[in-house]
C-alpha positions in Angstrom: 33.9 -36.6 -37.9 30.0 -35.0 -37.8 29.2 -33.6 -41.0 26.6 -30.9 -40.0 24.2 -29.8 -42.5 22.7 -27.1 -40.6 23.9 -23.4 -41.8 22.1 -21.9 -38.6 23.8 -24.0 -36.2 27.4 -23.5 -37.9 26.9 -19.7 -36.9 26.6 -20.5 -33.4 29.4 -22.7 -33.7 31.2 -19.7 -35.2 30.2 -17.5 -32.0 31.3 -19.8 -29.6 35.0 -20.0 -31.3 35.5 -16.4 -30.6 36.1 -17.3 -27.4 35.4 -21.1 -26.7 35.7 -24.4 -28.2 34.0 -26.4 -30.7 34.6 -30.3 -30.5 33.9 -32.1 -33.5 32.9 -35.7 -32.4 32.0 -38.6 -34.7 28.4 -38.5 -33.5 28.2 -35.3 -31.5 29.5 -31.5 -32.0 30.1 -30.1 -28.1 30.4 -26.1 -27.8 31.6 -24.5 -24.9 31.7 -20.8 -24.2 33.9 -20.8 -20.7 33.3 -16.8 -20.2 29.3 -16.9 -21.1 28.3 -20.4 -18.6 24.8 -19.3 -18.5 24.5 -18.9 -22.1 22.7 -22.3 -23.6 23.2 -21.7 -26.7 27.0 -21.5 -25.7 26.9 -24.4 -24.3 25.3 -27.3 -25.6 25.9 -30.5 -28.1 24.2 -30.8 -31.2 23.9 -34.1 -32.2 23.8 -36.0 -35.7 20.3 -37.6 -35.4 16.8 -36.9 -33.5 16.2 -38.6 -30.2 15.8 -42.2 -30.0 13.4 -43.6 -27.7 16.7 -44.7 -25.8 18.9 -42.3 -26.0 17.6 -40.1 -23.1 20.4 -41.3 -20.6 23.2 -41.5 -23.1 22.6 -37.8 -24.3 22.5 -36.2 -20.7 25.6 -38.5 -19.6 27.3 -37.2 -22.8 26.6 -33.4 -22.1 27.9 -34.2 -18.7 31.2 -35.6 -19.2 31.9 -33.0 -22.1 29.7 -29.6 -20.6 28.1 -30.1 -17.5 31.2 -30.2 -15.0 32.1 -26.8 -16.1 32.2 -24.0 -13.7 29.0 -22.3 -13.3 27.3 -24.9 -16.2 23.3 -25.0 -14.6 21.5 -26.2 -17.3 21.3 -29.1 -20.2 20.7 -27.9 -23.6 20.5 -31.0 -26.5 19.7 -30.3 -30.3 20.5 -32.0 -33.1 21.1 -31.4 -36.7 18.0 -31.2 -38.7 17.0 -28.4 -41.1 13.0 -29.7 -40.9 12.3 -29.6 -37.6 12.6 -33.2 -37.4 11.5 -33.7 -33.3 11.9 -37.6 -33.0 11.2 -39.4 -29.5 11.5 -36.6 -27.4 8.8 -38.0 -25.3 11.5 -39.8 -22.5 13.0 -36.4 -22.4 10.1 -34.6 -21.4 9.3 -37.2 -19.0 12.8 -36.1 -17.2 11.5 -32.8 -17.3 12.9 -31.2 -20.5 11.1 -28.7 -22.7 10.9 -28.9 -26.4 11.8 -25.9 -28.6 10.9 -25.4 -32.5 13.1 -22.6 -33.5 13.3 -21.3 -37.1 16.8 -19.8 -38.9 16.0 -17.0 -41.5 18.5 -16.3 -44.1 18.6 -12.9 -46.1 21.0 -12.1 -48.8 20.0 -8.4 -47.7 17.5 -7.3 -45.6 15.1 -5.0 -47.8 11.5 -5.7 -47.7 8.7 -4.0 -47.2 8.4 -1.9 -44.5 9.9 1.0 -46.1 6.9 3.1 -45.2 7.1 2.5 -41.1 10.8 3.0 -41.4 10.7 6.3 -42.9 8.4 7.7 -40.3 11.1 6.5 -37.6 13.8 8.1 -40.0 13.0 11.7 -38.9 14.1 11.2 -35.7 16.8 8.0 -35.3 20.2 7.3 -35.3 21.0 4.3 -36.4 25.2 3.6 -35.4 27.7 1.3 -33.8 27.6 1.9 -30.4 30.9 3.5 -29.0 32.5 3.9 -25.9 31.9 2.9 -22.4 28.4 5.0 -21.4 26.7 3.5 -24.6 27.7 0.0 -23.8 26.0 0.5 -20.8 23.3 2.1 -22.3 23.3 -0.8 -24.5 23.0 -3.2 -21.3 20.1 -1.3 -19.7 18.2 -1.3 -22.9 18.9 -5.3 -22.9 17.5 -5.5 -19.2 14.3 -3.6 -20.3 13.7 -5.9 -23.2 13.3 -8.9 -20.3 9.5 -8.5 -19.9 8.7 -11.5 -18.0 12.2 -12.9 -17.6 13.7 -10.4 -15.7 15.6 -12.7 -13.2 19.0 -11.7 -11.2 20.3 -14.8 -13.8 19.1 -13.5 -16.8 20.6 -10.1 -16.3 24.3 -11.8 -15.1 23.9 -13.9 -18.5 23.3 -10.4 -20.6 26.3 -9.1 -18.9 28.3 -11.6 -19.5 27.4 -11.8 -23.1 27.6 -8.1 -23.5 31.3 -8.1 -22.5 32.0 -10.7 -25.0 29.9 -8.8 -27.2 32.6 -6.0 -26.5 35.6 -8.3 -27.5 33.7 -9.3 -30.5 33.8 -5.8 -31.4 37.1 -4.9 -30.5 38.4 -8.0 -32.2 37.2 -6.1 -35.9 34.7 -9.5 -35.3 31.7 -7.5 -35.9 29.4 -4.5 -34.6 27.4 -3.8 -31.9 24.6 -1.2 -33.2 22.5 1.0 -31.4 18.9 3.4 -32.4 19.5 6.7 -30.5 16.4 9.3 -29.8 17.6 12.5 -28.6 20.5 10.8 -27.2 18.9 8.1 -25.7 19.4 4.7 -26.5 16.4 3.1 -27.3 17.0 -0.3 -29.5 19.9 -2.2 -29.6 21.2 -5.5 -31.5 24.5 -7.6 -32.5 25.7 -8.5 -35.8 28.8 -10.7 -36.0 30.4 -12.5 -39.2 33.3 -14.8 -40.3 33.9 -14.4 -44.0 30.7 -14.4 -46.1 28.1 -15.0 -43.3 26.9 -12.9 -40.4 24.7 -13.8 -37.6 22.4 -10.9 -35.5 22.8 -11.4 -32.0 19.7 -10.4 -29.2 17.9 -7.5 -31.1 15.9 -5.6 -29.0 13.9 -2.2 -28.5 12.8 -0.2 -25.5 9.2 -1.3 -24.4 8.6 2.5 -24.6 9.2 2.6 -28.5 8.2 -0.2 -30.2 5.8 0.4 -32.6 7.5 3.3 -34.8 9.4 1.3 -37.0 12.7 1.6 -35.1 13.5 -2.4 -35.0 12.9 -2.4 -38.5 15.4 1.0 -39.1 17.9 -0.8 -37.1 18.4 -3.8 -38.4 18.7 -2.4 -42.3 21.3 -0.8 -40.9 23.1 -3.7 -39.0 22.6 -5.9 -42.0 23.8 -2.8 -44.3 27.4 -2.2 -42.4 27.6 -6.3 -42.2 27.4 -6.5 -46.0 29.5 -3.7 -46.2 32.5 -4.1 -44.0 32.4 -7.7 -43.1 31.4 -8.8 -46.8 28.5 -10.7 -45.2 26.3 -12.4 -48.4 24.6 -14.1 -46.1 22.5 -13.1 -42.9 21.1 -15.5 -40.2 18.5 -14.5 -37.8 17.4 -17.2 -35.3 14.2 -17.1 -33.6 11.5 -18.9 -31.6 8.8 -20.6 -34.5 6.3 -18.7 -33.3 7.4 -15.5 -31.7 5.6 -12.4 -33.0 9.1 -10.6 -34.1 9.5 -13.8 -36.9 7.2 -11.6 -38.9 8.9 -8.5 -38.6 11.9 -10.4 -40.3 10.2 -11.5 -43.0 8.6 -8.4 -43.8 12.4 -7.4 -44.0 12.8 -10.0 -46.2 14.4 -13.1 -44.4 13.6 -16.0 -45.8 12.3 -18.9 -43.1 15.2 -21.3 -44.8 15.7 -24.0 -41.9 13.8 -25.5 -39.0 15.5 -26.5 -36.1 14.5 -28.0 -32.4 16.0 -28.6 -29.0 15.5 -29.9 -25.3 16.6 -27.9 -22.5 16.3 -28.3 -18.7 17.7 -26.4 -15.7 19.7 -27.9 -12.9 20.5 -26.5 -9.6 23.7 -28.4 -8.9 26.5 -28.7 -11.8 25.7 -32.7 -12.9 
Protein backbone atom coordinates (compact mmCIF):
# COMPACT_ATOMS: atom_id res chain seq x y z
CA UNK A 1 0.00 0.00 0.00
CA UNK A 2 0.96 3.97 -0.63
CA UNK A 3 2.74 5.23 2.26
CA UNK A 4 1.88 9.04 2.07
CA UNK A 5 4.17 11.36 3.67
CA UNK A 6 2.17 14.43 3.19
CA UNK A 7 0.29 15.63 6.53
CA UNK A 8 -1.68 18.25 4.30
CA UNK A 9 -3.01 15.85 1.99
CA UNK A 10 -4.02 13.19 4.88
CA UNK A 11 -6.52 16.03 5.97
CA UNK A 12 -8.16 15.99 2.84
CA UNK A 13 -8.23 12.49 2.88
CA UNK A 14 -9.83 12.84 6.31
CA UNK A 15 -12.63 15.20 4.80
CA UNK A 16 -13.50 13.05 2.11
CA UNK A 17 -14.11 9.99 4.62
CA UNK A 18 -16.86 11.87 6.19
CA UNK A 19 -18.76 11.05 3.52
CA UNK A 20 -16.71 9.29 0.71
CA UNK A 21 -14.08 6.94 0.08
CA UNK A 22 -10.50 6.75 0.21
CA UNK A 23 -8.77 3.91 -1.82
CA UNK A 24 -5.41 3.08 -0.78
CA UNK A 25 -3.63 1.75 -3.98
CA UNK A 26 -0.06 0.42 -4.22
CA UNK A 27 0.93 3.39 -6.39
CA UNK A 28 -2.08 5.72 -6.17
CA UNK A 29 -4.44 7.04 -3.24
CA UNK A 30 -8.10 7.76 -5.12
CA UNK A 31 -10.65 10.00 -3.07
CA UNK A 32 -14.13 10.26 -3.98
CA UNK A 33 -16.66 12.52 -2.36
CA UNK A 34 -20.14 11.14 -4.22
CA UNK A 35 -22.32 14.18 -2.55
CA UNK A 36 -19.71 17.13 -3.42
CA UNK A 37 -18.84 15.92 -7.55
CA UNK A 38 -17.70 19.33 -8.33
CA UNK A 39 -15.44 19.52 -5.52
CA UNK A 40 -11.69 18.69 -6.98
CA UNK A 41 -10.24 18.42 -4.06
CA UNK A 42 -12.92 15.73 -3.35
CA UNK A 43 -12.21 14.08 -6.05
CA UNK A 44 -8.91 13.37 -7.23
CA UNK A 45 -5.77 10.74 -6.88
CA UNK A 46 -2.71 11.62 -5.35
CA UNK A 47 -0.05 9.79 -6.54
CA UNK A 48 3.33 8.36 -5.01
CA UNK A 49 5.81 10.11 -7.41
CA UNK A 50 6.00 13.41 -9.70
CA UNK A 51 5.02 13.08 -13.31
CA UNK A 52 7.17 11.18 -15.62
CA UNK A 53 7.62 12.34 -19.06
CA UNK A 54 5.28 9.24 -19.79
CA UNK A 55 2.96 9.00 -17.50
CA UNK A 56 0.54 11.58 -18.99
CA UNK A 57 -1.92 8.87 -20.49
CA UNK A 58 -1.64 6.40 -17.71
CA UNK A 59 -2.52 9.09 -15.04
CA UNK A 60 -5.75 10.38 -16.83
CA UNK A 61 -6.77 6.64 -17.74
CA UNK A 62 -6.19 5.87 -14.06
CA UNK A 63 -8.52 8.88 -12.76
CA UNK A 64 -10.91 7.59 -15.31
CA UNK A 65 -11.46 4.15 -14.43
CA UNK A 66 -11.43 5.00 -10.61
CA UNK A 67 -13.15 8.91 -10.70
CA UNK A 68 -14.08 10.16 -13.83
CA UNK A 69 -17.24 7.81 -14.65
CA UNK A 70 -18.88 9.09 -11.61
CA UNK A 71 -22.03 11.01 -11.79
CA UNK A 72 -21.61 14.56 -12.34
CA UNK A 73 -17.44 14.05 -12.26
CA UNK A 74 -16.36 17.27 -14.99
CA UNK A 75 -12.97 17.69 -14.26
CA UNK A 76 -9.41 15.77 -13.75
CA UNK A 77 -7.55 16.75 -10.73
CA UNK A 78 -3.79 14.78 -10.32
CA UNK A 79 -1.29 15.54 -7.40
CA UNK A 80 1.08 13.64 -5.97
CA UNK A 81 2.81 13.29 -2.68
CA UNK A 82 5.63 15.62 -2.23
CA UNK A 83 6.11 18.05 0.72
CA UNK A 84 8.76 20.31 -1.59
CA UNK A 85 6.89 21.18 -4.32
CA UNK A 86 8.59 18.69 -6.34
CA UNK A 87 6.78 19.57 -10.02
CA UNK A 88 8.48 16.87 -12.27
CA UNK A 89 7.56 16.56 -16.16
CA UNK A 90 4.44 18.19 -16.08
CA UNK A 91 5.24 19.62 -19.35
CA UNK A 92 3.01 16.64 -21.53
CA UNK A 93 0.27 17.55 -19.14
CA UNK A 94 0.14 20.99 -19.99
CA UNK A 95 0.44 20.23 -23.47
CA UNK A 96 -3.18 18.26 -22.98
CA UNK A 97 -4.29 21.31 -21.58
CA UNK A 98 -3.71 21.02 -17.79
CA UNK A 99 -2.74 23.83 -15.37
CA UNK A 100 -0.20 23.56 -12.78
CA UNK A 101 -0.80 24.59 -9.18
CA UNK A 102 1.93 25.28 -6.30
CA UNK A 103 -0.10 25.19 -3.23
CA UNK A 104 1.40 25.59 0.26
CA UNK A 105 0.00 23.71 3.77
CA UNK A 106 0.52 25.81 6.98
CA UNK A 107 0.64 24.12 10.19
CA UNK A 108 -0.02 25.96 13.60
CA UNK A 109 0.05 24.45 16.95
CA UNK A 110 -2.20 27.55 17.80
CA UNK A 111 -2.84 30.41 15.92
CA UNK A 112 -1.50 33.46 17.99
CA UNK A 113 0.65 35.91 16.21
CA UNK A 114 0.84 39.18 15.70
CA UNK A 115 -2.00 40.90 14.68
CA UNK A 116 -3.35 41.48 18.07
CA UNK A 117 -3.54 45.16 17.40
CA UNK A 118 -6.02 44.89 14.17
CA UNK A 119 -7.97 42.28 15.99
CA UNK A 120 -8.75 44.38 18.88
CA UNK A 121 -10.12 47.20 16.86
CA UNK A 122 -12.57 44.61 15.17
CA UNK A 123 -13.28 43.27 18.86
CA UNK A 124 -15.60 46.20 19.76
CA UNK A 125 -17.99 45.26 17.42
CA UNK A 126 -17.78 41.27 16.37
CA UNK A 127 -19.16 38.16 17.17
CA UNK A 128 -17.17 35.61 16.72
CA UNK A 129 -19.60 31.98 17.12
CA UNK A 130 -20.67 28.75 15.52
CA UNK A 131 -23.18 29.38 13.28
CA UNK A 132 -26.66 27.91 14.29
CA UNK A 133 -29.70 27.22 12.75
CA UNK A 134 -31.10 27.29 9.40
CA UNK A 135 -31.15 31.44 8.55
CA UNK A 136 -27.35 31.55 9.45
CA UNK A 137 -26.49 28.68 7.29
CA UNK A 138 -27.88 30.53 4.67
CA UNK A 139 -26.37 33.46 5.73
CA UNK A 140 -23.29 31.54 5.79
CA UNK A 141 -23.97 30.54 1.91
CA UNK A 142 -24.59 34.04 0.70
CA UNK A 143 -21.49 35.32 2.42
CA UNK A 144 -19.62 32.28 0.50
CA UNK A 145 -21.19 33.53 -2.89
CA UNK A 146 -20.00 37.16 -2.20
CA UNK A 147 -16.41 35.92 -1.50
CA UNK A 148 -16.52 34.62 -5.51
CA UNK A 149 -15.03 37.79 -6.92
CA UNK A 150 -14.25 36.71 -10.34
CA UNK A 151 -15.48 33.19 -10.06
CA UNK A 152 -18.92 33.75 -9.63
CA UNK A 153 -20.25 31.03 -12.07
CA UNK A 154 -23.76 29.12 -11.77
CA UNK A 155 -21.05 26.02 -11.04
CA UNK A 156 -19.15 27.47 -8.51
CA UNK A 157 -22.20 28.54 -6.49
CA UNK A 158 -23.88 24.63 -6.99
CA UNK A 159 -20.25 23.38 -5.72
CA UNK A 160 -20.52 25.87 -2.41
CA UNK A 161 -23.92 24.44 -1.83
CA UNK A 162 -23.17 21.35 -2.07
CA UNK A 163 -20.19 21.60 0.15
CA UNK A 164 -22.15 23.70 2.62
CA UNK A 165 -24.65 20.89 3.24
CA UNK A 166 -21.96 18.59 3.89
CA UNK A 167 -20.46 21.18 5.83
CA UNK A 168 -23.84 20.88 7.86
CA UNK A 169 -23.46 17.09 8.42
CA UNK A 170 -19.95 17.64 9.43
CA UNK A 171 -21.38 19.70 12.02
CA UNK A 172 -24.15 17.75 13.03
CA UNK A 173 -22.04 14.69 13.14
CA UNK A 174 -20.02 16.58 16.49
CA UNK A 175 -17.20 16.46 13.30
CA UNK A 176 -16.41 20.00 13.73
CA UNK A 177 -17.76 23.74 13.56
CA UNK A 178 -18.94 25.94 11.18
CA UNK A 179 -18.05 29.59 12.62
CA UNK A 180 -19.35 32.75 11.69
CA UNK A 181 -18.23 36.92 12.47
CA UNK A 182 -21.59 38.67 13.02
CA UNK A 183 -21.93 42.78 12.84
CA UNK A 184 -25.16 43.89 14.11
CA UNK A 185 -26.60 40.72 13.20
CA UNK A 186 -25.27 40.39 9.95
CA UNK A 187 -23.10 37.84 8.95
CA UNK A 188 -20.15 39.14 7.47
CA UNK A 189 -17.17 36.37 7.50
CA UNK A 190 -17.45 32.85 7.63
CA UNK A 191 -15.08 29.65 7.64
CA UNK A 192 -14.94 25.75 8.46
CA UNK A 193 -12.89 24.01 10.92
CA UNK A 194 -13.05 20.22 10.97
CA UNK A 195 -10.80 17.58 13.04
CA UNK A 196 -10.24 13.83 13.57
CA UNK A 197 -8.39 13.34 16.79
CA UNK A 198 -5.39 15.64 17.26
CA UNK A 199 -5.58 17.47 13.80
CA UNK A 200 -7.97 19.99 12.32
CA UNK A 201 -8.21 21.35 8.92
CA UNK A 202 -10.01 25.13 8.18
CA UNK A 203 -12.28 24.70 5.35
CA UNK A 204 -13.05 27.96 2.74
CA UNK A 205 -12.49 31.04 5.09
CA UNK A 206 -13.95 33.93 3.81
CA UNK A 207 -15.13 37.73 4.59
CA UNK A 208 -17.66 40.01 2.96
CA UNK A 209 -15.92 42.21 0.29
CA UNK A 210 -17.65 45.00 2.33
CA UNK A 211 -15.43 44.36 5.47
CA UNK A 212 -12.23 43.23 4.86
CA UNK A 213 -9.74 45.30 6.09
CA UNK A 214 -10.82 45.58 10.00
CA UNK A 215 -9.25 42.70 11.25
CA UNK A 216 -12.32 40.49 11.23
CA UNK A 217 -10.58 37.32 9.17
CA UNK A 218 -7.99 37.54 11.65
CA UNK A 219 -10.72 37.66 14.81
CA UNK A 220 -12.28 34.82 13.29
CA UNK A 221 -10.10 32.40 12.78
CA UNK A 222 -8.38 32.76 16.55
CA UNK A 223 -11.59 31.84 17.35
CA UNK A 224 -12.11 28.80 14.95
CA UNK A 225 -8.70 27.55 15.87
CA UNK A 226 -9.49 28.38 19.69
CA UNK A 227 -12.82 26.08 19.95
CA UNK A 228 -10.86 23.42 17.60
CA UNK A 229 -8.10 23.10 20.30
CA UNK A 230 -10.64 23.22 22.78
CA UNK A 231 -13.41 20.81 22.00
CA UNK A 232 -11.89 18.73 19.29
CA UNK A 233 -8.38 18.56 21.07
CA UNK A 234 -6.85 19.75 17.78
CA UNK A 235 -2.72 20.10 18.46
CA UNK A 236 -2.38 20.60 15.17
CA UNK A 237 -4.02 23.07 12.52
CA UNK A 238 -3.71 22.93 8.70
CA UNK A 239 -4.53 25.72 6.49
CA UNK A 240 -4.16 25.10 2.70
CA UNK A 241 -3.71 27.79 0.30
CA UNK A 242 -2.61 28.93 -3.17
CA UNK A 243 1.58 29.78 -2.93
CA UNK A 244 1.10 32.95 -3.72
CA UNK A 245 -2.33 34.22 -2.68
CA UNK A 246 -2.26 37.41 -0.67
CA UNK A 247 -4.36 35.77 2.35
CA UNK A 248 -0.90 33.27 2.88
CA UNK A 249 0.35 36.22 4.72
CA UNK A 250 -2.49 36.89 6.89
CA UNK A 251 -1.81 33.20 8.18
CA UNK A 252 1.50 33.67 8.96
CA UNK A 253 1.06 36.75 10.68
CA UNK A 254 -1.29 34.42 12.80
CA UNK A 255 1.39 32.29 13.15
CA UNK A 256 1.07 29.30 10.70
CA UNK A 257 4.03 27.93 9.82
CA UNK A 258 4.55 27.38 5.80
CA UNK A 259 5.52 23.54 6.70
CA UNK A 260 4.90 21.71 3.31
CA UNK A 261 4.72 22.44 -0.43
CA UNK A 262 2.56 20.76 -2.56
CA UNK A 263 1.51 20.83 -6.49
CA UNK A 264 -1.19 19.56 -8.79
CA UNK A 265 -2.67 19.50 -12.52
CA UNK A 266 -6.15 20.09 -13.07
CA UNK A 267 -8.30 20.35 -16.24
CA UNK A 268 -12.01 20.63 -16.94
CA UNK A 269 -14.03 18.39 -19.14
CA UNK A 270 -17.42 18.91 -20.55
CA UNK A 271 -18.38 15.23 -20.96
CA UNK A 272 -17.78 12.62 -17.94
CA UNK A 273 -14.46 10.70 -19.55
Amino acid sequence: MMNVTSLGYQTDFMLAKFDGTVEDHPHYVAVQTPTSPLYWWGNFILFDHAPRSDDAERWEAIFANEIGRGPGIRHVKLAWDTTVGTIGATEPFLARGYTLSRDVFLFSSGAQGQDGATSERAISDVEVRPVDGDQEWEMALQNQHRCLGDNDTPEFRKFQADQMMRYRKMVAASFGFWVGAFVGGRLVADMGIFGNRSLARCQAIGTDPDFRGRGIAAMMIRGACKLAREALAANTIVIMTGEEHPARRLYERLGFMAAEHGASLARRTNTPL
